[in-house]
N, C-alpha and C positions, 0 to 999 in steps of 0.2 A: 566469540560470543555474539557478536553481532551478525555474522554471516548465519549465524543458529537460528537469529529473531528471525531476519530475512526468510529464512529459507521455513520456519514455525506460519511464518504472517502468510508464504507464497500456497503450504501447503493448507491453510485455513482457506486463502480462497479458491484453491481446486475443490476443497471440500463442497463449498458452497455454490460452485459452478455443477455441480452434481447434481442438484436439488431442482428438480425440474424447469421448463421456462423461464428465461427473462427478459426482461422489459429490456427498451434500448436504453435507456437510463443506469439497470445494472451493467447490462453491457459494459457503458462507456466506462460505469465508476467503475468495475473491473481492471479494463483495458487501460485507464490513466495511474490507477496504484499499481500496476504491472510496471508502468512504466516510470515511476518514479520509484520503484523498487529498485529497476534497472539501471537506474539514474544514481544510487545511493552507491549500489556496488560499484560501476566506474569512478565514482569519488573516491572510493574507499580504499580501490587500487589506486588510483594517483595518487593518494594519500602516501602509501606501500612505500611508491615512484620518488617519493618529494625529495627535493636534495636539502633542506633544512627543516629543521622542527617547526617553525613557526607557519610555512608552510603546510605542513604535515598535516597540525594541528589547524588550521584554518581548513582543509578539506575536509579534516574527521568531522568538524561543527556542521559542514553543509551536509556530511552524509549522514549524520545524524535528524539532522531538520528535516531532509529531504526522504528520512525512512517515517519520523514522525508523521507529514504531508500524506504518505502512501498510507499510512495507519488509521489518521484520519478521513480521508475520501473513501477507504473501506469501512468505517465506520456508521459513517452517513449516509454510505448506499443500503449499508444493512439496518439501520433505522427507519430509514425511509421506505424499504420495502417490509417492514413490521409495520409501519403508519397504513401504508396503502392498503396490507390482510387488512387491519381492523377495522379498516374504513369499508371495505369490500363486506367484508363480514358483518356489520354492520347498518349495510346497506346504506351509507352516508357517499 
C-alpha cells in the first residue's frame, strides 16, 4: 500500500513536471521530494531487512515521516507556484 502512495505521489509529480517551465525553486522542491521519496523506500526495505520487530517498526515510523516530508515540500512548492500565477496575474 505504501509503495502504491509512493509511486501515486512519484507519478503526480511527473505529471506536474510536464506542465511547462519551472523556476529553480520548483526545481529544487521537486528534486528534494524525489529524494526523500527515495529515502522512504530504502527505509522501508531495511524495514523488510530488520531482524526484530521493534526495529522493523521503528523504520516503518521513519518511512512513514520521511514519505509525509516528501508530501509536504510537494505541497508547498505547488502552493507557492499558485501564489506566484496570482501574484503574476495580478500584477502584484
Amino acid at each position: 500500500m505504501k509503495k502504491l502512495i509512493v509511486a501515486a505521489a512519484a507519478a503526480g509529480l511527473m505529471s506536474l513536471a510536464a506542465c511547462g517551465e519551472k523556476t529553480a525553486g520548483e526545481n529544487a522542491a521537486e528534486n528534494t521530494a524525489a529524494a526523500l521519496e527515495n529515502q522512504a523506500e530504502n527505509l522501508e526495505a531495511a524495514a523488510e531487512n530488520a531482524t526484530n520487530e521493534a526495529a522493523a517498526a521503528n523504520l516503518e515510523n521513519a518511512a512513514d515521516n520521511t514519505e509525509a516530508a516528501a508530501e509536504n515540500v510537494a505541497d508547498n512548492a505547488a502552493t507557492a507556484a499558485d501564489n506566484a500565477a496570482a501574484a503574476n496575474a495580478t500584477g502584484k
